[in-house]
C-alpha positions, -999 to 999 in steps of 0.1 A, spaced: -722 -249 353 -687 -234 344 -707 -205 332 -733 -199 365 -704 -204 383 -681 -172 363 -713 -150 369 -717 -156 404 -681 -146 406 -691 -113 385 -674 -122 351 -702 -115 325 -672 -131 300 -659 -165 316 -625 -159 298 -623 -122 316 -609 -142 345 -582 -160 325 -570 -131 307 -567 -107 341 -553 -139 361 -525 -136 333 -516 -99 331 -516 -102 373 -493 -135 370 -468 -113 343 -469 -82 363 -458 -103 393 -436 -114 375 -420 -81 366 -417 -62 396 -405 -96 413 -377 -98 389 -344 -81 387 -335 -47 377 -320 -50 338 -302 -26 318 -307 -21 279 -276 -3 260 -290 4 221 -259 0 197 -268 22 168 -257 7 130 -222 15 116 -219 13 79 -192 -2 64 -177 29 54 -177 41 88 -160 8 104 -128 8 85 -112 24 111 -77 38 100 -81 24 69 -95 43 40 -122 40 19 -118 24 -15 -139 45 -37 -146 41 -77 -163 62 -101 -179 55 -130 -189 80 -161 -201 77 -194 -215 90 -225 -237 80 -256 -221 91 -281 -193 105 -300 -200 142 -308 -176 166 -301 -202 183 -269 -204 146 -254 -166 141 -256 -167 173 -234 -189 160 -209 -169 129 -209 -140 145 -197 -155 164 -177 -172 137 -159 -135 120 -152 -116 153 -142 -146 160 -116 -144 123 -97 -107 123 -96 -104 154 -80 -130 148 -56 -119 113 -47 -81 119 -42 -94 155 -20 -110 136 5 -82 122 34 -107 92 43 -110 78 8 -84 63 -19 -91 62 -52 -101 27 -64 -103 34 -102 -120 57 -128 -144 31 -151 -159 50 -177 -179 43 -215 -175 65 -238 -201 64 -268 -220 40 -257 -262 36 -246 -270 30 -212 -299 7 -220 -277 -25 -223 -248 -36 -202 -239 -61 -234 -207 -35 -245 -203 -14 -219 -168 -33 -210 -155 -4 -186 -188 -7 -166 -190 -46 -163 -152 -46 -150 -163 -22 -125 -187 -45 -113 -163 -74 -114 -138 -59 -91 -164 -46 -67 -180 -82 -66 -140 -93 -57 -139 -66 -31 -118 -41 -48 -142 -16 -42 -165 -3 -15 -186 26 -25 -194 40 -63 -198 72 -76 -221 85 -100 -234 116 -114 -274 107 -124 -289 71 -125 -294 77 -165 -254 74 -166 -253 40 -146 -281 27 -167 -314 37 -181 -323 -2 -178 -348 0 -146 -343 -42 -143 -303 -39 -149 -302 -9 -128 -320 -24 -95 -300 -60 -101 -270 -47 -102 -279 -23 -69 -294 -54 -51 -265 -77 -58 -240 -48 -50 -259 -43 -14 -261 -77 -4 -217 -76 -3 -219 -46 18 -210 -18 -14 -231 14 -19 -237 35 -46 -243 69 -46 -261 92 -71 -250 126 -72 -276 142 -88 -308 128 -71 -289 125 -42 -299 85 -36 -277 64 -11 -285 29 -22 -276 15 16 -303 38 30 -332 20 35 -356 45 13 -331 48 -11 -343 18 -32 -382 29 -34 -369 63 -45 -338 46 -76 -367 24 -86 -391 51 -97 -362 73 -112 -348 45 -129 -382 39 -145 -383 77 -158 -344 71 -171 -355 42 -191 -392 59 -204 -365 87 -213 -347 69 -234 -376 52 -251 -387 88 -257 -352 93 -278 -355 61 -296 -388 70 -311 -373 104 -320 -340 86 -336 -368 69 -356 -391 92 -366 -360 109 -379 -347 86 -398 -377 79 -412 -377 116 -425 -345 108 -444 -357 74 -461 -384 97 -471 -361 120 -488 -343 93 -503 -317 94 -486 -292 68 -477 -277 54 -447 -254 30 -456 -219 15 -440 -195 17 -474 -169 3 -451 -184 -32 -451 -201 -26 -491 -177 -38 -518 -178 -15 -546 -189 20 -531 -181 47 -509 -201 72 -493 -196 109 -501 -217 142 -491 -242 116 -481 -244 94 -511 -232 66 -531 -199 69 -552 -187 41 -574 -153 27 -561 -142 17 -596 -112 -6 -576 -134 -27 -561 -166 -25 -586 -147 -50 -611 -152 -77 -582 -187 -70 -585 -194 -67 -619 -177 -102 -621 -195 -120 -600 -225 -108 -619 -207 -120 -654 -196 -154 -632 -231 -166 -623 -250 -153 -656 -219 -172 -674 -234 -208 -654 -215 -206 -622 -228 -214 -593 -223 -193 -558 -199 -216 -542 -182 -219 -569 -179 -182 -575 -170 -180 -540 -140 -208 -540 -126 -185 -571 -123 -156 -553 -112 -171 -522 -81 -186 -545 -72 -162 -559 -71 -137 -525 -98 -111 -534 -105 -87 -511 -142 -88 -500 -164 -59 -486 -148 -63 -453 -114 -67 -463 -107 -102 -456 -105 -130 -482 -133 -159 -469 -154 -150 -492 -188 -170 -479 -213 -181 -502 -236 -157 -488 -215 -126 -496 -222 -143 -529 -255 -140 -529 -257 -101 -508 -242 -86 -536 -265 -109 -566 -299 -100 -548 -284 -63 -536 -303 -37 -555 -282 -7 -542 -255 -21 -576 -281 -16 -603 -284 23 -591 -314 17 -571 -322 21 -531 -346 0 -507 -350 18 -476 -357 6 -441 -348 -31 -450 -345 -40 -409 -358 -23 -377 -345 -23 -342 -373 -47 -324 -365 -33 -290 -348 3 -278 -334 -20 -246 -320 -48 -263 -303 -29 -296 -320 -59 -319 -322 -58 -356 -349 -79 -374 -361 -79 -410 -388 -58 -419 -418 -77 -427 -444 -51 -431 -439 -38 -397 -428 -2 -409 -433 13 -448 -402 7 -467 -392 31 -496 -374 23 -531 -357 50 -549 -351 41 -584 -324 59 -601 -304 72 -565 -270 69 -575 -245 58 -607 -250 15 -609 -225 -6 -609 -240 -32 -632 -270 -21 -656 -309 -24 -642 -311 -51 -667 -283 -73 -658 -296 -71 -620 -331 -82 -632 -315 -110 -655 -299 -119 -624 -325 -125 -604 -348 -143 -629 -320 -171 -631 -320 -171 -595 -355 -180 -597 -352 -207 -626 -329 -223 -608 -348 -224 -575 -371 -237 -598 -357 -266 -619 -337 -299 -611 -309 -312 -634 -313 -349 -642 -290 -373 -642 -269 -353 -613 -259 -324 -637 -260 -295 -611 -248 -257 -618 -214 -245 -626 -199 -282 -636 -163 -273 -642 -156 -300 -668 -170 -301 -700 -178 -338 -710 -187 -350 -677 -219 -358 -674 -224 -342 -708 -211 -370 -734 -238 -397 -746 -235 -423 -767 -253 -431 -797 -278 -454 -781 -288 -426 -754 -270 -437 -727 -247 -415 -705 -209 -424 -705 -187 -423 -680 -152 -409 -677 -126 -443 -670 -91 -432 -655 -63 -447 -674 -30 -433 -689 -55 -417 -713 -86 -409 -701 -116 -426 -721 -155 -422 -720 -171 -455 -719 -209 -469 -726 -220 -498 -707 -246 -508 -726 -226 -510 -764 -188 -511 -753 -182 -482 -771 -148 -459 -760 -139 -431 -769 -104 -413 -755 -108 -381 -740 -87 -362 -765 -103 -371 -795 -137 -357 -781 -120 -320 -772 -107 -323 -808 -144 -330 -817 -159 -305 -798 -133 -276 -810 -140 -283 -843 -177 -278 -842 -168 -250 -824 -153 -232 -851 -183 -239 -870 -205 -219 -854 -213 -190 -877 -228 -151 -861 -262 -162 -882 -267 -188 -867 -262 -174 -834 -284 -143 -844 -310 -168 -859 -314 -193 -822 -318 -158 -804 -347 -143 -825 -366 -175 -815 -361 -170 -779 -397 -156 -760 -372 -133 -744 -404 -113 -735 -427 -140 -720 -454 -131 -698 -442 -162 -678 -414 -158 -658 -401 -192 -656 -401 -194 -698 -390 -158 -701 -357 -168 -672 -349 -203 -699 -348 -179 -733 -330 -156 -712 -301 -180 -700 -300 -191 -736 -296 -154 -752 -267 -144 -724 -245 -180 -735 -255 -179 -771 -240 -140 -767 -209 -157 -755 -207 -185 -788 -192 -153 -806 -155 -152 -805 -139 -114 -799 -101 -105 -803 -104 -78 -784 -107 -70 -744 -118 -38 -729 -107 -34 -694 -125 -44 -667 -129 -16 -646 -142 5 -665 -180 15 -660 -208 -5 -673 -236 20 -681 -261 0 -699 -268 -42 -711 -243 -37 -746 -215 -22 -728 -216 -46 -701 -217 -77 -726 -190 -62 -744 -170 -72 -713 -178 -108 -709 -166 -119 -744 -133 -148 -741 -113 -156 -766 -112 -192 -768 -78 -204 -791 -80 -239 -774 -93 -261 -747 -107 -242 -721 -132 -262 -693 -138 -234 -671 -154 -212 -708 -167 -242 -727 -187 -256 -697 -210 -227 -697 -214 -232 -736 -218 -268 -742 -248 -288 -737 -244 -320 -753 -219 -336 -769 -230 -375 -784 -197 -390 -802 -197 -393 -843 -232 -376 -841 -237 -340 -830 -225 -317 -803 -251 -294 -789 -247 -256 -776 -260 -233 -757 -295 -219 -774 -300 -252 -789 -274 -251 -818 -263 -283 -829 -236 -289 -852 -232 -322 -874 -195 -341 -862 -199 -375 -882 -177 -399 -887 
């Protein structure tokens, strides 16, 4: 019926009549209402509302690297944004914040830039200058954060060079799609820093910090032996060949104040251990060890087959012979390898502790009294101290070079199996060191091949000496036989 009833009327559409009844109602409306006046108040800036107060203005500059042209630009950059600052009546100058040799792709070190933003954040500062977006940052996410964050207090940056406002309203479609060319730009220059140093680990050549290396320097592009600091290294090399372990090499050398790579004396194990498994001291080089995983973030990882790496052999003078370096790290591998029993671990200072057993087969222990004494539990037996470093001395002294000579040329020193051919090459180095020299050559002088450098780690032993016997002496069983290195046992009966 609603329906008939619309047509009769004329409406073809029922809900014509509601819709004109409504734009007759506002129209009524309208011209029955009062006369009002609109006044539009156009936008003010904030740098155009300070009134008689000036505008505090900032600059920032930078540059990515040292060279002599950059250093130009540099100063350049700071002589041109003074001037124009302090020129200007309505401005004042709120500070000059400039990086000098540093990339754009990280804010992480750029210290000058991320005190600017501080004091602009603390309202220090009301508009930035600029000369290009790739000198604020050639980070497109840093760039835009730090434009956003910046806007939201009211401070604008502006861009000399593309001419970008960032509190226009356009000006943030226009920085977002230069900032993403900045940033492919410099991704562009990190692939060419690669590929060019890839050129030179091609040719062999180096590139190496000797500032932080102990025991070389760099000269015309290669490595020089520092003979004052290559002693260090060719001890530690003696030290852990002699039975030593790292930490303990390292506590020695942290007593007695050695300098270290870096110039300081902590001396951590692992320093230890850079310079053991180090090729670069036996005269060889292994290029492109790490890689930089990302051009924005600066971040070195290992290189795990990601890029071809390069070994020179022969690129420089060593500091220890080839063979030493490979002796090295064979006993690195035996003793990843083995367990002592009985709590025996590597570079055991004292000589008869856990090294004296009695008769019977078991292990005595060390009693503290006025006089120290080794005791077995099982038969009561003692045994003072003393009297077993008199023992051990003696049978000492009757070690002869044939015998020596004789336990090496029974060593597989040549063994196809490594961890056999690491155990007959232990025994060789200590039985080496069984021989007693008078005379010492000095230690920093260079060690060209194996002989020369063994003719270095020879001690003269003219009495009780833990810290040399401990690397020599095996076994030691009271009234029955002390055992040395190699396997040679000498007779001590009662």
């Amino acid at each position: 019926m609603f329906i008939l009833a619309n047509r009769a009327l004329g409406f073809v559409n029922p809900y014509d009549r509601l819709a004109v009844a409504s734009e007759e109602d506002l129209k009524d409306k309208v011209e029955g209402s009062e006369e009002k006046r609109v006044t539009v108040i156009q936008p003010t800036r904030k740098q155009e509302v300070a009134g008689n107060e000036k505008l505090r203005v900032a600059a920032y500059c930078r540059v990515s690297t040292d060279s002599d042209e950059q250093e130009s630009s540099y100063e350049v950059q700071c002589t041109h944004y003074h001037a124009l600052i302090t020129k200007n009546t309505n401005w004042t100058l709120a500070g000059i914040y400039a990086d000098e040799g540093i990339s754009g792709t990280s804010l992480k070190h750029r210290e000058s830039f991320q005190r600017m933003i501080a004091d602009a954040e603390a309202g220090k500062i009301d508009l930035i200058l600029t000369k290009s977006i790739s000198r604020f940052a050639r980070n497109t996410l840093d760039c835009l954060t730090v434009v956003r964050n910046l806007k939201a207090k009211g401070i604008g940056i502006t861009f000399e060079k593309e001419g970008i406002d960032t509190l226009d309203g356009t000006g943030e479609v226009i920085l977002t799609i230069l900032a993403s060319i900045a940033q492919q730009e410099s991704a562009s220059i990190s692939q060419n820093v690669r590929m060019g140093i890839q050129y030179r680990f091609q040719q062999g050549l180096p590139m190496v910090n000797c500032s932080r290396m102990l025991g070389f320097d760099k000269k015309n592009g290669k490595l020089v032996i520092n003979e004052e600091q290559a002693h260090v290294v060719r001890r530690v090399y003696r030290d852990f060949l002699d039975g030593l372990s790292m930490d303990m090499i390292a506590s020695d050398l942290r007593k007695e104040g050695v300098s270290s790579g870096t110039g300081c004396t902590t001396w951590p194990t692992s320093s230890v251990r850079y310079i053991l498994t180090n090729e670069k001291y036996c005269g060889d080089l292994l290029l492109q060890k790490t890689l930089v995983e990302d051009f924005l973030t600066h971040r070195m990882v290992k290189n795990k087959g990601q890029l071809p790496q390069y070994y020179v052999a022969g690129a420089h003078s060593p500091v220890v012979p080839k063979r030493i370096f490979e002796r090295v790290a064979d006993e690195i591998f035996l003793r990843s390898q083995e367990t002592q029993p009985g709590g025996t671990h590597y570079g055991s200072r004292h000589v008869l502790n856990s090294r004296t057993f009695c008769q019977c087969g078991e292990r005595m222990k060390r009693l503290r009294r006025s006089v120290p004494v080794f005791r077995c539990d099982a038969c009561e037996m003692e045994f003072p101290e003393p009297d077993l470093q008199v023992l051990v001395m003696r049978a000492f002294g009757r070690i002869a070079s044939e015998d020596v000579e004789k336990a090496v040329q029974c060593l597989p020193l040549d063994a196809s199996d490594r961890l056999e051919r690491a155990r007959a090459q232990r025994s060789e180095w200590r039985l080496r060191n069984l021989v007693r020299h008078q005379g010492m050559t000095v230690p920093g002088a260079a060690c060209y091949d194996e002989e020369d450098f063994r003719a270095r780690t020879q001690h003269e032993i003219n009495g009780w000496r833990d810290s040399i016997l401990s690397r020599l002496v095996e076994k030691v069983v009271p009234g029955c036989e002390v055992v040395f290195c190699g396997g040679i046992s000498v007779s001590v009966g009662n």
